[in-house]
N, C-alpha and C positions, 0 to 999 in steps of 0.2 A: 504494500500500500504506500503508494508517495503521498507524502506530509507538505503541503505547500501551506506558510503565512506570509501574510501580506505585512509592510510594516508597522502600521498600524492598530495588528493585533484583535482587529474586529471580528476577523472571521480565518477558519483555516480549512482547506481542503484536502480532504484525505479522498485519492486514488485508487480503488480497488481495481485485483487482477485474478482473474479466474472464477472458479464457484466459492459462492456463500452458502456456506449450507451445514448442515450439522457437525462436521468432523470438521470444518475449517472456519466455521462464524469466531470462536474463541481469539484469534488474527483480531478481526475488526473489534471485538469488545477492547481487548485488550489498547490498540490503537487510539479508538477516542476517549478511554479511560487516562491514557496516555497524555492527550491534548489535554482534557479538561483539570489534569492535577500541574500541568505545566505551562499552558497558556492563558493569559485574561483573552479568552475570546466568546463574544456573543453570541458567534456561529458557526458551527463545524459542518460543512461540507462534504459529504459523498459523494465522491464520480462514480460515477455504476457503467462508464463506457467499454472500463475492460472486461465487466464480469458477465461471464454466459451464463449463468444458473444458477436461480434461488429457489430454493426450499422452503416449507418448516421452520426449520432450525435457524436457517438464516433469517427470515420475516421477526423469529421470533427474537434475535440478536439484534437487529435493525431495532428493532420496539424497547430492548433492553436499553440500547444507546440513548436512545430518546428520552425516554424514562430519565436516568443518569444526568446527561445533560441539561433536561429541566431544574431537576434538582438544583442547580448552580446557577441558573438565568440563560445557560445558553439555547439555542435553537438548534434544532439538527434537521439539513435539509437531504436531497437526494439530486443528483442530477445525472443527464446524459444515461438513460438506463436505455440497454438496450429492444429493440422490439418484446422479445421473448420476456426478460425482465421487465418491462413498463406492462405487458397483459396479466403479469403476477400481483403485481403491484396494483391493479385496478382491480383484479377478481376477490383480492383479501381488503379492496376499501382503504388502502394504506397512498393513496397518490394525494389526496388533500391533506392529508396530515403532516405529510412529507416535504410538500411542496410542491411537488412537482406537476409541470403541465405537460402538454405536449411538443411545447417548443422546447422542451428538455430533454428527448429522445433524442439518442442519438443517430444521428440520419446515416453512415457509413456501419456496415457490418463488420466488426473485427474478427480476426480470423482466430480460431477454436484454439482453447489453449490445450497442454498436454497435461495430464490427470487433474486431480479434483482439487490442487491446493490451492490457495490464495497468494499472494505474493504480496509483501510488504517491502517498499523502501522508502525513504526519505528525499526530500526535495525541496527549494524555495521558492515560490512565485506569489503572485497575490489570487485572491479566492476570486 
């Protein structure tokens, strides 16, 4: 997952890669539990452009972050979910809560990743 803040500290984007899902959601908890104990930020960011596949597990890790995040004042939004991920995301009623519209999808398909992990790393840019 790339970690991009802006400098201003309002908001940061975390990058997800591959599936979200029950053996790999533990990644993204751990991640914006991460942000929220080390950054003053209002709003943490999910790119869902690299991830092919939500589950369960992961809907139910998504909703944990959120959860967590309120707690502290921050927002947690969603962006750039793919086709597959944005019809998950509206069958479970989770796209308003998230934020997300449909100019959030992301328009180009990315190509499949190889097995079911997630991928974390770090990065700086603004949200």
């Amino acid at each position: 997952m790339d970690q991009q803040t802006p400098d201003d500290a309002e908001a940061v984007r975390l990058a997800a890669v591959g599936a979200l899902a029950r053996d790999t959601a533990s990644l993204m908890q751990a991640a914006v539990v991460d942000v929220l104990r080390h950054h003053l930020s209002r709003r943490i960011d999910i790119d869902l452009a690299g991830v092919t596949f939500l589950d369960a597990g992961g809907i139910r890790t998504l909703l944990t972050c959120r959860a967590d995040a309120r707690q502290v004042g921050c927002r947690l939004t969603l962006s750039n979910p793919q086709p597959l991920v944005y019809r998950v995301l509206n069958v479970a009623g989770l796209l308003r809560p998230f934020g997300v519209t449909r100019s959030h999808v992301a328009v180009a398909a990315q190509p499949a990743h190889a097995g079911r992990a997630m991928q974390l790393a770090d990065a700086a840019a603004p949200c």
